[in-house]
C-alpha positions in Angstrom: 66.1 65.2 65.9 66.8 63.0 62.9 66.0 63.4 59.9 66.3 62.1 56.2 67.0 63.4 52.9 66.1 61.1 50.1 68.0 62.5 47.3 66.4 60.3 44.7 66.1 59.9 40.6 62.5 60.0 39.8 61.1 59.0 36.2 58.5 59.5 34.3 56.1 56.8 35.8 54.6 58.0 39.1 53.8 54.2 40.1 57.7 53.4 39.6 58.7 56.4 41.6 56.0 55.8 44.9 58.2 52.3 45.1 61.2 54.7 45.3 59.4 56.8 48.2 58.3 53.8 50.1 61.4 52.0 49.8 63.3 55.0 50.9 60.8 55.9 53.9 61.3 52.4 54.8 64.9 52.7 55.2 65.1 56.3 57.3 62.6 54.8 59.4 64.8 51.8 59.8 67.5 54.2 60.4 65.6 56.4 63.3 64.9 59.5 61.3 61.9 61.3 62.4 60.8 63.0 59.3 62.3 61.9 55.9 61.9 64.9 52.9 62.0 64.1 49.0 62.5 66.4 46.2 60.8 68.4 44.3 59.1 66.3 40.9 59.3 63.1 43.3 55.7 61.9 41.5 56.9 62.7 38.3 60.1 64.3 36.9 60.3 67.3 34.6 60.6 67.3 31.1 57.4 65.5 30.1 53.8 66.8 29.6 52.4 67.4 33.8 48.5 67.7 33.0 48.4 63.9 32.2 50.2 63.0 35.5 48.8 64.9 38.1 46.3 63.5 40.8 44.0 65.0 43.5 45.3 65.4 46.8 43.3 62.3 47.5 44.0 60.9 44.7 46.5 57.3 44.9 49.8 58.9 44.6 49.0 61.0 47.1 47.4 57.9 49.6 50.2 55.7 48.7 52.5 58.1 50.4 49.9 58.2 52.9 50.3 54.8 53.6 53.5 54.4 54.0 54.3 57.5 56.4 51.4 55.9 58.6 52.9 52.2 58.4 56.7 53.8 59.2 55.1 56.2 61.7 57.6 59.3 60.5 56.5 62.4 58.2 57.3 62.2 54.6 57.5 65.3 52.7 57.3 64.8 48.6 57.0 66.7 45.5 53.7 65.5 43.5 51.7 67.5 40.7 48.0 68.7 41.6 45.2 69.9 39.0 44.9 73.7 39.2 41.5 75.3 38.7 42.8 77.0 35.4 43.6 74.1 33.6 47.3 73.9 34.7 48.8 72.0 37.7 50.3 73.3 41.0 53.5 72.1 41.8 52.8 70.4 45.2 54.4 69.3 48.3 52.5 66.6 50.1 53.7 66.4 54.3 51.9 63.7 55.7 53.0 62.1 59.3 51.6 60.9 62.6 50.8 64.7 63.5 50.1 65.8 59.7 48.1 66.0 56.8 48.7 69.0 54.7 50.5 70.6 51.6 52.1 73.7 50.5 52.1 74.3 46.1 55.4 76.3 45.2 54.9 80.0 45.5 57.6 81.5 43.1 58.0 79.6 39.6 60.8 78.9 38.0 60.7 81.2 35.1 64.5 81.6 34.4 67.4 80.1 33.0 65.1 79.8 29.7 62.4 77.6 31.3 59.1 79.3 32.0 57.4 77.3 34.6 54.4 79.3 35.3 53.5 78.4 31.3 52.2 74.9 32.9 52.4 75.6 36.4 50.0 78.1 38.4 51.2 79.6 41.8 50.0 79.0 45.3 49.9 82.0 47.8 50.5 80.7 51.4 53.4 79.7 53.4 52.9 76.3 55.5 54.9 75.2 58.9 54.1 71.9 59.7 54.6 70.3 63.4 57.2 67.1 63.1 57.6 66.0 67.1 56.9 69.3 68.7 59.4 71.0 65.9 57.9 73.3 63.2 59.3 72.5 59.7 58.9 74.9 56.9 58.2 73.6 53.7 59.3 75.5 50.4 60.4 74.3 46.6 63.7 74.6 44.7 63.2 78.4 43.3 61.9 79.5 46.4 65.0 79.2 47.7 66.5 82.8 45.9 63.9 84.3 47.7 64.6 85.4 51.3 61.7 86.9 52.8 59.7 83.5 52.4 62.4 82.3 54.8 62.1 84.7 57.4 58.1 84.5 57.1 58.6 80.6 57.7 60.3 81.3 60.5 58.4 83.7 62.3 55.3 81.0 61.8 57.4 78.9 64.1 59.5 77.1 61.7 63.0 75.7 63.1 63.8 73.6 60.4 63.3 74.4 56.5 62.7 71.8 53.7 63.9 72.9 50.4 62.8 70.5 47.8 64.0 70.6 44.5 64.6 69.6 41.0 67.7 71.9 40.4 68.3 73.2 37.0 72.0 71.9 35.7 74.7 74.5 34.6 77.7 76.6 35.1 77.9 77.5 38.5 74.4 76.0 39.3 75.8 73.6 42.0 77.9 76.3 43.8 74.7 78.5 43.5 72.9 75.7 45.3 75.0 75.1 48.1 75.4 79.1 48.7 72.0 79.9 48.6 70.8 77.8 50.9 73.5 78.7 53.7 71.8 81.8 53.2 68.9 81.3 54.0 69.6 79.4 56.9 71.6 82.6 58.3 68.4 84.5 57.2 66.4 82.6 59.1 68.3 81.5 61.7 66.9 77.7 60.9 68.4 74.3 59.7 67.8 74.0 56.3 67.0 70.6 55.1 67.5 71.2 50.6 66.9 68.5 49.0 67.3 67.7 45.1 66.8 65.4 42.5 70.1 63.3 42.0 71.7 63.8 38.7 70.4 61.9 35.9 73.8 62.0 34.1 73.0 63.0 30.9 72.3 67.1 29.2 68.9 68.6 29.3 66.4 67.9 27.1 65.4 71.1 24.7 63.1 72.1 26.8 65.3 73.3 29.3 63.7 71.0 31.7 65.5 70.9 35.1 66.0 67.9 36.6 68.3 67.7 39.2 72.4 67.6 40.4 72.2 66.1 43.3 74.1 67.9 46.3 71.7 67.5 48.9 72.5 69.4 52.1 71.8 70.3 55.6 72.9 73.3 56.9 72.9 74.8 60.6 71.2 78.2 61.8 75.0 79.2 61.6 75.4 78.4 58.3 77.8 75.5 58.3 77.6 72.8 56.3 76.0 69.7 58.4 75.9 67.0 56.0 75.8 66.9 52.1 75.7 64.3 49.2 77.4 64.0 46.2 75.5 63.8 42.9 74.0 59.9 43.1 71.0 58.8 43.9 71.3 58.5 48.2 69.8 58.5 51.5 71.1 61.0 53.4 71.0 60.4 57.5 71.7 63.3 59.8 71.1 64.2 63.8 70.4 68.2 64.3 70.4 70.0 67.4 67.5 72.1 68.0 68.8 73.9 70.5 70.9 75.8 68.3 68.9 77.8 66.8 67.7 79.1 69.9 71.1 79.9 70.6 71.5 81.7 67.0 68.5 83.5 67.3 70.0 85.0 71.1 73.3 85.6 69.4 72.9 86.3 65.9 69.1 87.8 66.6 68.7 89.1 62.8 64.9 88.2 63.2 64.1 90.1 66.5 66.2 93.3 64.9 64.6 92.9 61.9 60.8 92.6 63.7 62.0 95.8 65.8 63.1 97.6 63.3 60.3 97.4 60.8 57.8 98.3 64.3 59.7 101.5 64.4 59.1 102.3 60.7 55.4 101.8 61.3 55.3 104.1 64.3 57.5 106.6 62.5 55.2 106.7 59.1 52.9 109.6 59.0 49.3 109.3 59.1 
């Protein structure tokens, strides 16, 4: 399978930024991939005011990316904002493709590194697998990613790839934390992971502590290696997986079967 990473620089004006989507779907479906995945913030990046900017799921962000996946014929995964119920957004991953037509809002908030995301952002509850050519791909965003459990859940709802799409906060060690975490969680899960980021937009944080993005895209195998990776620049990154190694890491390295096993004998062992 072949797949995309479009490690791009979004601004502050959504219409601007759907040219960047379209013109890099364009080019991974140029390029054969299957199923081309965006960051995090790919609407709209962080730092500015998210109530003004975010659209219904219907809205024409949201069916501009519509149109293009369906003019391309591959699945496009981006980061948009959504209205939330309580007056705050939801920070939103649209999948849309010839076999989809779904979303998944961010789960755990970034409330760290003095940022408090969950201030403008609510939470959403429910993991989401999509179907990409037969191939489930789990969808999760940027903080999600210190999380492990999410992972394995994705994973036991079929997925064999992961999409990690972020806007990663800059900072000491932040890059190296990036890169780390997410061969983790490929082990975890026995899965590709697909994280993408925002590139780097080459200047400090504004006061708000905003985070948006290093660059350092990567894929990683079910083993953990290292597939294919970009540096800091906005880039298209182009890689072939091979599915059937995850079924061989989950034969060989079955930390998902012993961990299913093992938590059936601590049911059956619990009194009462």
């Amino acid at each position: 399978m072949r797949i995309a990473c479009a490690q791009m620089l979004s601004g502050a004006d959504p219409v601007a930024n759907l040219e960047l989507v379209t013109d890099y779907t364009e080019r991974a479906a140029a390029q054969g991939a299957a199923l081309v995945v965006f960051p995090e913030a790919a609407m709209c990046r962080f730092g500015v005011p998210l109530g003004p900017v975010a659209e219904p799921l219907d809205g024409p962000w949201a069916n501009g990316v519509r149109a293009v996946a369906a003019r391309t014929g591959i699945t496009v995964v981006a980061g948009m904002f959504t209205p939330a119920e309580d007056g705050r957004v939801t920070n939103t991953l649209l999948a849309v493709g010839p076999q989809t037509d779904t979303h998944y809002h961010k789960v755990h908030l970034y409330d760290a590194f003095g940022f408090t995301e969950s201030r403008t952002v609510a939470p959403g509850f429910e993991p989401v697998v999509i179907d990409v050519e037969g191939v489930g791909v789990g969808l999760s965003t940027c903080y999600d990613i210190r999380f492990p459990a999410l992972y394995t859940e994705l994973a036991d709802r079929g997925a064999r790839l992961i999409a990690v799409c972020a806007s990663w906060g800059a900072g000491p060690g932040k890059v190296s934390q990036w890169e780390l975490l997410a061969r983790a969680r490929a082990l975890d899960s026995t899965s590709y992971v697909a994280a993408v980021g925002q590139a780097d937009p080459g200047m400090p944080a504004d006061s708000s502590g905003a985070p948006t993005g290093v660059g350092h895209s990567v894929v990683v195998s079910p083993w953990g290696e290292v597939v294919a990776t970009a540096g800091a620049s906005p880039q298209l990154l182009v890689c072939d997986i091979d599915l059937d190694t995850v079924a061989d890491a989950r034969r060989t390295l079955a930390v998902l079967s012993n961990r299913a096993a093992f938590l059936q004998v601590g049911k059956a062992e619990s009194p009462g």
